[in-house]
Residue frames as qw, qx, qy, qz and C-alpha x, y, z in Angstrom:
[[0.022, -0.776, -0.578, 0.251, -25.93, -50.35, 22.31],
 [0.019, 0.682, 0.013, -0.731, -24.05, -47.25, 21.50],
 [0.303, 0.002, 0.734, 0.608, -23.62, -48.71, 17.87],
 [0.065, 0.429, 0.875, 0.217, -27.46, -48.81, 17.76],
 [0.037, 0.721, 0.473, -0.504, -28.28, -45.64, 18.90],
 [0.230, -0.465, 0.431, 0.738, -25.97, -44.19, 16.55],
 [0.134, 0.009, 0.771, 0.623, -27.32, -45.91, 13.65],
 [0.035, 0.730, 0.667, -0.142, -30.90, -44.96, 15.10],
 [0.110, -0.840, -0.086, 0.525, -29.85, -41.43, 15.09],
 [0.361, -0.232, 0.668, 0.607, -28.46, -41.91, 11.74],
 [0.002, -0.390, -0.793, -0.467, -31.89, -42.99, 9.66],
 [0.017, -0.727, -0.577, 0.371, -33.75, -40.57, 11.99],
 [0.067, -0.661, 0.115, 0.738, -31.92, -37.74, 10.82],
 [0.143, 0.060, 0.818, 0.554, -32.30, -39.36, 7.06],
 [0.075, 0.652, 0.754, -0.033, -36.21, -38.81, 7.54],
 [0.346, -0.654, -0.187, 0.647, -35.70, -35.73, 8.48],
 [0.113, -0.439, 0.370, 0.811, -33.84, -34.04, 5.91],
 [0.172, 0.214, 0.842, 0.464, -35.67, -36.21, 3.46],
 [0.078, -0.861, -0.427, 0.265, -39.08, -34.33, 4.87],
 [0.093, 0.877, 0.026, -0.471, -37.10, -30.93, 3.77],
 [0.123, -0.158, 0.659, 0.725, -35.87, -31.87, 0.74],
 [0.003, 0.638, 0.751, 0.168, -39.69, -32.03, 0.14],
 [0.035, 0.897, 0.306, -0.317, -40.32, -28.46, 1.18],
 [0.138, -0.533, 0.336, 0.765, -36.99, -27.29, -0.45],
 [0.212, 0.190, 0.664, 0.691, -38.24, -28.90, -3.97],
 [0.062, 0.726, 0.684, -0.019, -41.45, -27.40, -3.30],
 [0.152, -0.607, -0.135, 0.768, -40.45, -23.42, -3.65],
 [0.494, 0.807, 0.322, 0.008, -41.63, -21.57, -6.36],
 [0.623, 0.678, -0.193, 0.340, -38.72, -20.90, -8.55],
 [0.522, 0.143, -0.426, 0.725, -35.12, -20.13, -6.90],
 [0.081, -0.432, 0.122, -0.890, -36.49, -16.61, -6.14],
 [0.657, -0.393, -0.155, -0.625, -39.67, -18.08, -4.34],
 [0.752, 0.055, -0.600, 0.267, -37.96, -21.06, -2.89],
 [0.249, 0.263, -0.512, 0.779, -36.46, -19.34, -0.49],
 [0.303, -0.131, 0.249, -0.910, -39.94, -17.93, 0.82],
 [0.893, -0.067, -0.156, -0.417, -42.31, -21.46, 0.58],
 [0.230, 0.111, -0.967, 0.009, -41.26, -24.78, 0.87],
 [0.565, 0.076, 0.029, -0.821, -44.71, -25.08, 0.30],
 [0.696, 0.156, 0.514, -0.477, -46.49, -27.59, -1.56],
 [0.709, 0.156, 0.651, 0.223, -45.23, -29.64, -4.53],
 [0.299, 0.925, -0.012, -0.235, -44.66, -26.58, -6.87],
 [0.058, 0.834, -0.486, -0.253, -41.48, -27.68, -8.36],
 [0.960, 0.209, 0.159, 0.098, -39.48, -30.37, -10.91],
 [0.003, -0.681, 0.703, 0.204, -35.38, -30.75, -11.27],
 [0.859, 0.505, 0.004, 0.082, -33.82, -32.07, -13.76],
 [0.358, -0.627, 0.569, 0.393, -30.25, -32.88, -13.97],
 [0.636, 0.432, -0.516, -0.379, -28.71, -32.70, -17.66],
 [0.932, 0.153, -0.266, -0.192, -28.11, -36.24, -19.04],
 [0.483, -0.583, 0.647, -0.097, -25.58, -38.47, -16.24],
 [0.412, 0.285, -0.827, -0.256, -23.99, -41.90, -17.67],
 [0.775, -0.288, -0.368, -0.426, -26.04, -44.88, -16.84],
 [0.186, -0.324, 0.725, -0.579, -26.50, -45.88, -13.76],
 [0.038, -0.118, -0.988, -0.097, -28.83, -48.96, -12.51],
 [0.490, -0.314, -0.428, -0.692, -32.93, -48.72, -13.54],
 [0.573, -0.320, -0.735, -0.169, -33.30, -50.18, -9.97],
 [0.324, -0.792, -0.073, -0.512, -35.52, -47.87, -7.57],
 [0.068, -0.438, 0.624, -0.644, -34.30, -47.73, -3.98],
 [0.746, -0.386, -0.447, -0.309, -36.17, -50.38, -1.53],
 [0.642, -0.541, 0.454, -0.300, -36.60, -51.21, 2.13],
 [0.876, 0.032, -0.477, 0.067, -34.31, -54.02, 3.48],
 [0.689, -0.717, -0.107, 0.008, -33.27, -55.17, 7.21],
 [0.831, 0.111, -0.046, 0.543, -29.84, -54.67, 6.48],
 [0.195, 0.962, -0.062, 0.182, -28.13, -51.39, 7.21],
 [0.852, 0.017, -0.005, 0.523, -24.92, -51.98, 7.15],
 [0.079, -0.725, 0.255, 0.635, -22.00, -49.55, 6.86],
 [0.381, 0.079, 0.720, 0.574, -21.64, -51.20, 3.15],
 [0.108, 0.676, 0.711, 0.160, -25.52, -50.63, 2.41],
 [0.188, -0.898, -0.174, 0.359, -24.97, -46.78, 4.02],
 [0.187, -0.377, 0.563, 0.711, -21.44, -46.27, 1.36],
 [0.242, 0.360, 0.821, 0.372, -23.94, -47.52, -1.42],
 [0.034, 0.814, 0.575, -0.078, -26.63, -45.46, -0.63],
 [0.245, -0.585, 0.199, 0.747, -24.20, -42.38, -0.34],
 [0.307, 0.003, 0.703, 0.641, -23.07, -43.13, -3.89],
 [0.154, 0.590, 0.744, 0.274, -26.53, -43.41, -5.09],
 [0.166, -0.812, -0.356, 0.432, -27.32, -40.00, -3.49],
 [0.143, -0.651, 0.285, 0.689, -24.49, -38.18, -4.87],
 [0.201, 0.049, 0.745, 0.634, -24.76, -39.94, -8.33],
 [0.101, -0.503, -0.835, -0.199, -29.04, -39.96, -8.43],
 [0.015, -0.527, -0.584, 0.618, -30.46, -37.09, -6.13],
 [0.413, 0.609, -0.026, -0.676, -31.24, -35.50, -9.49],
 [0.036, -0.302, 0.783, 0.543, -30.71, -38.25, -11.72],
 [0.417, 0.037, -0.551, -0.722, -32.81, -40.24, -14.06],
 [0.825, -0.079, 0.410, -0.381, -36.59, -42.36, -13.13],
 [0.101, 0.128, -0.954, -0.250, -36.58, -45.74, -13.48],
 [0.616, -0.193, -0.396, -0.653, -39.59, -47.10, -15.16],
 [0.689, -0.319, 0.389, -0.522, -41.70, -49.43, -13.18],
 [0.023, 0.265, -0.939, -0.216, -40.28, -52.95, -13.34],
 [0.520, -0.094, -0.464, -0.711, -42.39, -55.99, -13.70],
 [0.378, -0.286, -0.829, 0.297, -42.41, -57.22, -10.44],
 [0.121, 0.328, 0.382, -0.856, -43.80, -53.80, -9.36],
 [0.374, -0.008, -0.460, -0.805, -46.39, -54.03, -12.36],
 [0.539, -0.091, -0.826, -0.136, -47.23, -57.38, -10.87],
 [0.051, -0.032, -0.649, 0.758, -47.71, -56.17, -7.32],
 [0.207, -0.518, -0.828, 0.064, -51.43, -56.14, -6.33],
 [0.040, -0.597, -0.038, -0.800, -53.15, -53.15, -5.93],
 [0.223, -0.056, -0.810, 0.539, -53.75, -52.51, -2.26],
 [0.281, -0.402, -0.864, -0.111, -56.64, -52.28, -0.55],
 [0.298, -0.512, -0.391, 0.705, -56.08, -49.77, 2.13],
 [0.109, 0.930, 0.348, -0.036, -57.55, -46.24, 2.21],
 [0.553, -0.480, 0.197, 0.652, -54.51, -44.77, 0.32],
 [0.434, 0.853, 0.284, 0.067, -54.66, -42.31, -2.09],
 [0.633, -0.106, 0.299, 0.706, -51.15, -41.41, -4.10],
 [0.086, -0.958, -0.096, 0.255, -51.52, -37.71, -4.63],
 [0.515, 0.815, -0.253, 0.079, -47.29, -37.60, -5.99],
 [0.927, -0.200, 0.034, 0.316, -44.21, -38.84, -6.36],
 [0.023, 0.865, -0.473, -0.164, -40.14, -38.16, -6.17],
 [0.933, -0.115, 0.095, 0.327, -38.48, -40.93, -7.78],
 [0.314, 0.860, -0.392, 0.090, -34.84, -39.86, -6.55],
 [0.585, 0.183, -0.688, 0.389, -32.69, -42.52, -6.50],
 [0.452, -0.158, -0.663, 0.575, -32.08, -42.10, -2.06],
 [0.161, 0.000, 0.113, -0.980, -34.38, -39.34, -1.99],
 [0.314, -0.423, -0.639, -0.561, -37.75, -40.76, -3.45],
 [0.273, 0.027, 0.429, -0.861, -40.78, -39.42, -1.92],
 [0.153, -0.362, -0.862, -0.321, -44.42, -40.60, -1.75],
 [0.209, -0.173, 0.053, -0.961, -46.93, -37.88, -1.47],
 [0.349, -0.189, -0.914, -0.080, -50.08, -40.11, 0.18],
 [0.508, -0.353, 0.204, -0.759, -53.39, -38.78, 1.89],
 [0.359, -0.001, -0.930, -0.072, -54.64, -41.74, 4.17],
 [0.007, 0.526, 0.812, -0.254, -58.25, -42.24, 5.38],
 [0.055, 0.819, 0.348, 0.453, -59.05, -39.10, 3.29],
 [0.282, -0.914, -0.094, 0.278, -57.02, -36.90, 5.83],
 [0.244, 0.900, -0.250, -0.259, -54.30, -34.39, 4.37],
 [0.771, 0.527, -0.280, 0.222, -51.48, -35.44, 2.39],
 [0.671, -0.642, 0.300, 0.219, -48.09, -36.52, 3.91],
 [0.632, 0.574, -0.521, 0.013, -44.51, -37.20, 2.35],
 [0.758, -0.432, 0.488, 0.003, -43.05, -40.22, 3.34],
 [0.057, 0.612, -0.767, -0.182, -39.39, -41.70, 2.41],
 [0.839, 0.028, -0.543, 0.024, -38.75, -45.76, 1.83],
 [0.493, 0.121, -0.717, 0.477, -38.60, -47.25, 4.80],
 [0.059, -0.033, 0.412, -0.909, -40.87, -45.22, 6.69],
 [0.059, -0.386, -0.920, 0.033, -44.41, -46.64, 8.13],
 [0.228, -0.396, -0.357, -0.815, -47.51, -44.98, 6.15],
 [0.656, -0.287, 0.341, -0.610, -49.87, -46.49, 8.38],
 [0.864, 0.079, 0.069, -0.493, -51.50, -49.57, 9.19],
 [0.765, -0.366, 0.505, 0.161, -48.27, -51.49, 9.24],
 [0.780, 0.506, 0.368, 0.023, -47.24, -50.15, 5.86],
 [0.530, -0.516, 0.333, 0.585, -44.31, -49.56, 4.87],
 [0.558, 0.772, -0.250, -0.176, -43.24, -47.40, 1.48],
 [0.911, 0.183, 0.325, 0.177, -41.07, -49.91, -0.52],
 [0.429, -0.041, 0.473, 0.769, -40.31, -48.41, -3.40],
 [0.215, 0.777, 0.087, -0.585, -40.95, -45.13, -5.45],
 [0.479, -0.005, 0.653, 0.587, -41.65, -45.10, -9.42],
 [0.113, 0.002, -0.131, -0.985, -42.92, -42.53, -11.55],
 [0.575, -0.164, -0.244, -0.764, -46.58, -43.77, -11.65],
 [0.723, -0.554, -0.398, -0.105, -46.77, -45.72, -8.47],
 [0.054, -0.619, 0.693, -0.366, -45.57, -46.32, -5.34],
 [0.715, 0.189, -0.670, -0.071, -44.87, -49.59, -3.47],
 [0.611, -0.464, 0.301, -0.567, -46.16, -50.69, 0.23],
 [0.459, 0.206, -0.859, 0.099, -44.94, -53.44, 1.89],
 [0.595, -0.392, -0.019, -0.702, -47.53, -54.87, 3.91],
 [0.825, -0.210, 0.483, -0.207, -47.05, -58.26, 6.12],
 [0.498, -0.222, 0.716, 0.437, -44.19, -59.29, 3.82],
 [0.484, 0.524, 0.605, 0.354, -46.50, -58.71, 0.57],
 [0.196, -0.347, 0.038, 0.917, -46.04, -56.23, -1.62],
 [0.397, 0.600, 0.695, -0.009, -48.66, -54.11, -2.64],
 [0.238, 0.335, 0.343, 0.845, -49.32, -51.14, -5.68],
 [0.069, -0.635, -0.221, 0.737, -50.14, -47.65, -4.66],
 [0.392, 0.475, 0.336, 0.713, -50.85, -46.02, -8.51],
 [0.109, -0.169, -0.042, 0.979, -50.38, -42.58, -8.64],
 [0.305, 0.692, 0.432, -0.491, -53.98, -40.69, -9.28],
 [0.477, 0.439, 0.423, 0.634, -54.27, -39.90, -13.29],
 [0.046, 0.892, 0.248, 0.376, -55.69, -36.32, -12.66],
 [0.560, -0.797, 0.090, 0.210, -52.09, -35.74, -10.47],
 [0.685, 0.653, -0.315, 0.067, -49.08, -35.24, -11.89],
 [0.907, -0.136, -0.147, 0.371, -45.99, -37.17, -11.04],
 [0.102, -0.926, 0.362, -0.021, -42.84, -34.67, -9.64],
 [0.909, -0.048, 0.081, 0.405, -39.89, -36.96, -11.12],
 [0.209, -0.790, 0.449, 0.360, -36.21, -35.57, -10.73],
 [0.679, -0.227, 0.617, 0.328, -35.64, -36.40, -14.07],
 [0.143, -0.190, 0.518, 0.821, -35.58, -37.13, -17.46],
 [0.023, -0.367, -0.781, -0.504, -38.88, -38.03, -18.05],
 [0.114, 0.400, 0.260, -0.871, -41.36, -34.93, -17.68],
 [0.243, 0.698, 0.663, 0.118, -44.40, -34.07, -18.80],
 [0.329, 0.438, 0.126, 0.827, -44.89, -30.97, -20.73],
 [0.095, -0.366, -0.424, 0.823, -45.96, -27.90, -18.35],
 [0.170, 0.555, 0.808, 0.101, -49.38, -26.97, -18.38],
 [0.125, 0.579, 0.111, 0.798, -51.14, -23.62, -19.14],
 [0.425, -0.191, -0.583, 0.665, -51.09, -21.69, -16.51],
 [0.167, -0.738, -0.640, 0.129, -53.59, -19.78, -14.47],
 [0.113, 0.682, -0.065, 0.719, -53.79, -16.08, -14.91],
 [0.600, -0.464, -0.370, 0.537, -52.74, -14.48, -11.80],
 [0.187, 0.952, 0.243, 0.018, -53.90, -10.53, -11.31],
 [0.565, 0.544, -0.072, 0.616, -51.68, -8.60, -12.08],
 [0.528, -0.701, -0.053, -0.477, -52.55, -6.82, -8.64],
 [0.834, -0.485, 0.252, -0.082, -50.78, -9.17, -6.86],
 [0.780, -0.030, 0.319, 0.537, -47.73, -9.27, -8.82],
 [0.259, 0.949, 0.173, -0.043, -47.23, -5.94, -9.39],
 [0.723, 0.452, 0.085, 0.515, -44.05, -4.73, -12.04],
 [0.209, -0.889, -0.164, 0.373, -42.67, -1.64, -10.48],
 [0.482, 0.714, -0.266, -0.434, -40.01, -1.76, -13.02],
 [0.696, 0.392, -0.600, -0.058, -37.37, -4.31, -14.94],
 [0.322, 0.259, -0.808, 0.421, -35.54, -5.12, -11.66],
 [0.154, 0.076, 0.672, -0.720, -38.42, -4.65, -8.92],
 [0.447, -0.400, -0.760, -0.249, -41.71, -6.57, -7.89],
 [0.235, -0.320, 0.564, -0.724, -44.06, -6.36, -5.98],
 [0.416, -0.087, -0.892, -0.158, -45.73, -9.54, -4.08],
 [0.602, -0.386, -0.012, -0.698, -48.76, -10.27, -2.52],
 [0.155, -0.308, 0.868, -0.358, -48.00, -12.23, 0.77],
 [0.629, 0.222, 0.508, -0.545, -51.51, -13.97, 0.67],
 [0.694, 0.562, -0.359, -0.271, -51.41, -14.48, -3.09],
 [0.355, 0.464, -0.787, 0.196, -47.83, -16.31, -2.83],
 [0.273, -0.247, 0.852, -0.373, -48.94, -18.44, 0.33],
 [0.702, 0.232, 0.515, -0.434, -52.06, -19.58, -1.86],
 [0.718, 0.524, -0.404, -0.215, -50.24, -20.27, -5.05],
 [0.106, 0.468, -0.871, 0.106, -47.84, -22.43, -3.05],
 [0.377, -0.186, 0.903, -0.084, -50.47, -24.69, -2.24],
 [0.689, 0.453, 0.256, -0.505, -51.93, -24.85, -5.15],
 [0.827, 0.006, 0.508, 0.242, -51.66, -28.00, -7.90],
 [0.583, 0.810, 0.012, 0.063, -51.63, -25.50, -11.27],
 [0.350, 0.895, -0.277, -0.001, -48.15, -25.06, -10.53],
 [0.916, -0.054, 0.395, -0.042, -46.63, -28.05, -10.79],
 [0.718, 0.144, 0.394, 0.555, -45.40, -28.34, -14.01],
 [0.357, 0.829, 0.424, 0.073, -44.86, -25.00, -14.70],
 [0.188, 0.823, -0.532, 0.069, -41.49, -24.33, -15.06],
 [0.958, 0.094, -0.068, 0.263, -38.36, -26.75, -14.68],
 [0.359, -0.909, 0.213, -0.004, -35.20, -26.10, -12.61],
 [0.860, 0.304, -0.296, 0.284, -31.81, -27.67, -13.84],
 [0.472, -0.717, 0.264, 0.439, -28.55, -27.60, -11.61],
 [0.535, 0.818, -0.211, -0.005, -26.10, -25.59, -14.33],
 [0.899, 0.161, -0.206, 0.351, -22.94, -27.24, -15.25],
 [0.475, 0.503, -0.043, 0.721, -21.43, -24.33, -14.21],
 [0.124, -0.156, -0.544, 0.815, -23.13, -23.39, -10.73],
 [0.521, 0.071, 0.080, -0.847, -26.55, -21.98, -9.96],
 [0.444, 0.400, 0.801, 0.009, -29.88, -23.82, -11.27],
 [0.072, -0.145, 0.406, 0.899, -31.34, -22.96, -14.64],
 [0.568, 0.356, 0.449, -0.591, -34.69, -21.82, -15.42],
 [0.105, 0.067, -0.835, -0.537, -36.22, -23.81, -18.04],
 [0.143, -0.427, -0.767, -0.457, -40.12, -24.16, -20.01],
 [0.082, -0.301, -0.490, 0.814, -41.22, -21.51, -18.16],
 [0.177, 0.589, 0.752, 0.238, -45.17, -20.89, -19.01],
 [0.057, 0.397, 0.121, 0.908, -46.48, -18.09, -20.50],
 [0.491, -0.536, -0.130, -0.675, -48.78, -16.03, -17.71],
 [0.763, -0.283, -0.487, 0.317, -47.30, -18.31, -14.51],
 [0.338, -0.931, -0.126, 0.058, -46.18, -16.84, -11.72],
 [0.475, -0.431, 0.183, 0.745, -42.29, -16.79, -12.36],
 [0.364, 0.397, 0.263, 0.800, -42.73, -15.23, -16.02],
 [0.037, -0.869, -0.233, -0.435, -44.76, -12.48, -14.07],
 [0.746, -0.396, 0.048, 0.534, -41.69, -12.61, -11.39],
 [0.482, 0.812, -0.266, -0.194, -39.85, -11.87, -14.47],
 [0.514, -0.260, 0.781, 0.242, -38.09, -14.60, -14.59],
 [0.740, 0.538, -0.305, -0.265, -37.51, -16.27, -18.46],
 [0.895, -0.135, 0.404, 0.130, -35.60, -19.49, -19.41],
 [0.653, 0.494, -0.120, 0.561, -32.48, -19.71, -19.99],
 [0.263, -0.864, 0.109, -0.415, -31.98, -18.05, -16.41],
 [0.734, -0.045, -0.580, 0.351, -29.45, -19.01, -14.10],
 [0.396, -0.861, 0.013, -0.319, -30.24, -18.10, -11.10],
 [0.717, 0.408, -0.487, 0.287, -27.09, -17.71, -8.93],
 [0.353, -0.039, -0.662, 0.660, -27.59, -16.11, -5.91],
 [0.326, -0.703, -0.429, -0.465, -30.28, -15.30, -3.46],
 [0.432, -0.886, -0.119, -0.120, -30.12, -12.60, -1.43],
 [0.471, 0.809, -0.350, 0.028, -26.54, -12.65, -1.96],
 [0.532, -0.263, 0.786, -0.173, -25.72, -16.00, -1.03],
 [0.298, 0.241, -0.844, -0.374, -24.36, -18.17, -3.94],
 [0.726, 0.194, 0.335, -0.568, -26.94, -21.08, -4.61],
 [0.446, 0.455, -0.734, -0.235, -25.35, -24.09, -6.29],
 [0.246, 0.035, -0.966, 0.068, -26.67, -26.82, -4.45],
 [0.560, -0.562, -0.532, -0.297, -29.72, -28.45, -2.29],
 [0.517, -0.472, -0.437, 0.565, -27.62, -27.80, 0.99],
 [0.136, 0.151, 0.098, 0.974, -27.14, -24.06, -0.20],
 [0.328, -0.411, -0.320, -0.788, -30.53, -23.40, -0.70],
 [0.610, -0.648, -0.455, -0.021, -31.93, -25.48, 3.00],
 [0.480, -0.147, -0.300, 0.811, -28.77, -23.53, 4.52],
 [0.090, -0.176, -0.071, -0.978, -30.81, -20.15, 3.26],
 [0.524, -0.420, -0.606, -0.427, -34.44, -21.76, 4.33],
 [0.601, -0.543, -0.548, 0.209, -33.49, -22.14, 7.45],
 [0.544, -0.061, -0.087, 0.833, -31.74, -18.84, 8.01],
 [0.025, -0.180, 0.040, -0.982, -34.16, -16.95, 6.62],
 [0.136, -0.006, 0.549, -0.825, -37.09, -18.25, 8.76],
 [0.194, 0.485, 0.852, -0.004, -40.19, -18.64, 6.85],
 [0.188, 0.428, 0.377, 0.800, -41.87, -16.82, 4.20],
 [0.361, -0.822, -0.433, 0.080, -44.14, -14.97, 7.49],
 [0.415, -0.738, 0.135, 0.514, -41.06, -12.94, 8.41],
 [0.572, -0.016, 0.387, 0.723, -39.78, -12.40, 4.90],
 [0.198, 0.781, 0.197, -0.559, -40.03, -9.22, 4.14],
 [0.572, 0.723, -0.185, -0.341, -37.52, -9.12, 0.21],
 [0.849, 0.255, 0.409, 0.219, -36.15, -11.67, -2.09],
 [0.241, 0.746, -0.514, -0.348, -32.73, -10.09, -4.06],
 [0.905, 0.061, 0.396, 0.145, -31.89, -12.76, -6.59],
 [0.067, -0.758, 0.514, 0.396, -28.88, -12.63, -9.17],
 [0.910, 0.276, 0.310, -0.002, -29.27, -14.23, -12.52],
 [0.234, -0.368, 0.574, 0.693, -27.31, -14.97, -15.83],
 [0.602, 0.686, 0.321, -0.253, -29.53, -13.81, -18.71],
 [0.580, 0.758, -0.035, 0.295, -27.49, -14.32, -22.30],
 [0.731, 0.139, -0.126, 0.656, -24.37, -14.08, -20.61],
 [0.025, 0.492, -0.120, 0.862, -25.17, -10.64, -18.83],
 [0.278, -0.205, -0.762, 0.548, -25.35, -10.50, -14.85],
 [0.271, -0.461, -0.458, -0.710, -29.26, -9.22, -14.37],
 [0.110, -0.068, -0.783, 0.609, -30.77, -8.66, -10.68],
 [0.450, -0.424, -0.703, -0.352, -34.06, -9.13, -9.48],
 [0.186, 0.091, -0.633, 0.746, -35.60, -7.55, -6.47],
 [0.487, -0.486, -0.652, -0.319, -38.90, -8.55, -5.02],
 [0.269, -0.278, 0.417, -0.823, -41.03, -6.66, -2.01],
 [0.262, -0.467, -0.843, 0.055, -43.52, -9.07, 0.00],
 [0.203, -0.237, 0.210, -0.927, -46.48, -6.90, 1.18]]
């Protein structure tokens, strides 16, 4: 019994985090991160890893301690690593029937996410293994579906064409143009200092234009790097540019996904944030950044 609670309290806490690794990918660039874990506003990329297997994470009744060392692995090897296409037993899967509507995806290896509105009420993220509704269970997670296991059959979830897929990987789509945003509300005071419009920033985070508009790499070397940052988005009027590494926010180093939920949770929620000091590398020269919410 105590095994089982344990191992309950084990996969709970797995939901869990998984749920904020969804809000953490959601921040709007390093700098913004910190102040949303909003709404799907963000794609990582890790540089090219040696192959690893093309086969997605899936529910199964097993959870061993074997299946739980595996899954580690996969985590530490995959949580930014590469999608695997959709195989052809998931091609073959039946679309399902149910009022589900696939909205976006994370295929990350032990991470994947499935972004799903059901019966037309808001969007959720839900992990593998975790019951959508209606005795459905997310399966498996691939860049342009997901997979529902329903009364032992598995059925296809496709991903909405006029959504865009949020894969931690290699395969991205190019980043779209991007909405002008007044200048009012992102206002230059000079090279190092912004000002932000609290209201602005809580309605760009839930908003789809900014999706693909920029790309976040963990650097070989520590930090995350900005990368295809669009012209007239909200980080290039940040100032932010690619080819940033952004290293520390609020002066607290940033080199990982725990780093950055260790600062989310510390600093409360973007309601109480009043400024955002960030510390890049720009061309090999150490460049701060220092943003006012009003």
């Amino acid at each position: 019994m105590e095994e089982l609670a344990s191992n309950v309290g084990y996969w709970t806490n797995r939901v869990i985090n998984t749920r904020a690794f969804v809000w953490l990918v959601n921040g709007a660039a390093l700098v913004l991160l910190t102040a949303s874990m909003a709404q799907w506003t963000w794609m990582l990329l890790q540089p090219p890893v040696p192959p690893t297997t093309q086969t997605p994470l899936t529910n199964t009744s097993s959870n061993t301690q074997a299946s739980e060392t595996k899954l580690d692995r996969l985590l530490a090897i995959e949580l930014f690593g590469h999608n695997p296409g959709a195989d052809e037993n998931a091609k073959d899967a039946p679309i399902t029937s149910l009022n589900f509507v696939l909205l976006g995806v994370v295929a990350a290896g032990g991470e994947s996410l499935a972004l799903i509105s059901v019966d037309g009420r808001d969007q959720l993220p839900f992990a593998i293994g975790e019951e959508i509704a209606h005795s459905a269970i997310l399966d498996a997670v691939y860049p342009d579906r997901a997979i529902i296991l329903r009364r032992g059959t598995r059925e296809s979830l496709v991903l909405q064409e006029t959504m865009p897929s949020l894969p931690l990987s290699s395969v991205l789509s190019r980043p779209n143009k991007a909405s002008t945003i007044s200048s009012g509300e992102i206002k230059k005071i000079n090279d190092n200092l912004y000002r932000i419009d609290r209201n602005m920033l809580q309605a760009q985070m839930g908003s789809p234009t900014l999706l693909s508009q920029a790309l976040v790499v963990p650097h070989s070397n520590g930090g995350f790097e900005m990368r295809n940052i669009v012209k007239g988005s909200l980080y290039e009027q940040a100032g932010l540019r690619s080819g940033d590494v952004i290293r520390k926010v609020n002066g607290q180093s940033i080199n990982t996904i725990d780093d950055a939920m260790r600062f989310y949770r510390e600093m409360g929620g973007l309601d109480r944030l009043i400024a955002i000091n960030i510390e890049v590398d720009r061309g090999g020269q150490s460049k701060r950044l220092h943003y006012q919410l009003r």
